[in-house]
N, C-alpha and C positions, 0 to 999 in steps of 0.2 A: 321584791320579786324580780326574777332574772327576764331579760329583751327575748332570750332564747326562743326560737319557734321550732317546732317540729313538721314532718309530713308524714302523712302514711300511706305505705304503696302497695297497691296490690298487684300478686304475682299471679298468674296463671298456667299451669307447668300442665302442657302437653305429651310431652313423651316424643318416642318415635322421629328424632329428628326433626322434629315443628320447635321452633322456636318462639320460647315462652314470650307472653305478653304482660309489659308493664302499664300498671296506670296509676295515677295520684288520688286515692280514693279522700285524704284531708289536706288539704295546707293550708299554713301558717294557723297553728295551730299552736298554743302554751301547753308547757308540760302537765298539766294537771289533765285538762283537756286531754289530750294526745292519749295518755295512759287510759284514761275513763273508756276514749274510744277506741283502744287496742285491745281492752277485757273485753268490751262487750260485741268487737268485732270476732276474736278466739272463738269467745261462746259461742256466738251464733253458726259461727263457721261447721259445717258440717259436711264441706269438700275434700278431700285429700289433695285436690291439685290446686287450691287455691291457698298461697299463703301471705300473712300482711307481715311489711317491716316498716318497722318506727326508724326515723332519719332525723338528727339532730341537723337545721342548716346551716349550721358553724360546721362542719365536715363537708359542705358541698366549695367546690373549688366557685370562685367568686374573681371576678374581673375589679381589678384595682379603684377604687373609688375617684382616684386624681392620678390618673395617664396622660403623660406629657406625649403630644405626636414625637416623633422619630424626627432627626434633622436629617436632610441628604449632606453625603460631605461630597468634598470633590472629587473624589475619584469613582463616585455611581451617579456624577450629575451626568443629564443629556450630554454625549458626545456627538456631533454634527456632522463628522467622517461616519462614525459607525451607523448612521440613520440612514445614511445616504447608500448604505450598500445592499444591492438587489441581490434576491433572492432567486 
């Protein structure tokens, strides 16, 4: 069985210039799960401006797991002329 986790988000589509509202109605959620609870969210569903989308989070942009800091070099270290000049 795959690590894979899903979320699912509900949309709210107001119209008129109102900007739609998102919210995470499941996560971390397996694909079996996910799907079970995306039929049975459709079905129940009997809004026209509400709609759900399944999100695989291998598709969500994700912060490196081993980020080395930045070195300063020497030509952005502190310079002691340029501190000293008023504003």
């Amino acid at each position: 069985m795959s690590d894979t986790k899903y979320l699912i988000l509900e949309q709210h589509i107001f119209g008129h210039n109102v900007q739609d509202v998102w919210t995470v109605k499941f996560a971390n959620i397996t694909r079996d799960k996910a799907f079970e609870k995306m039929v049975a969210l459709d079905t129940l569903n009997d809004k026209d401006h509400i709609i759900y989308h399944l999100v695989n989070t291998n598709d969500l942009w994700q912060k490196p797991k081993e980020e080395k800091p930045l070195v300063l070099k020497d030509e952005v270290k502190e310079d002691k002329e340029q501190m000293d000049i008023p504003f």
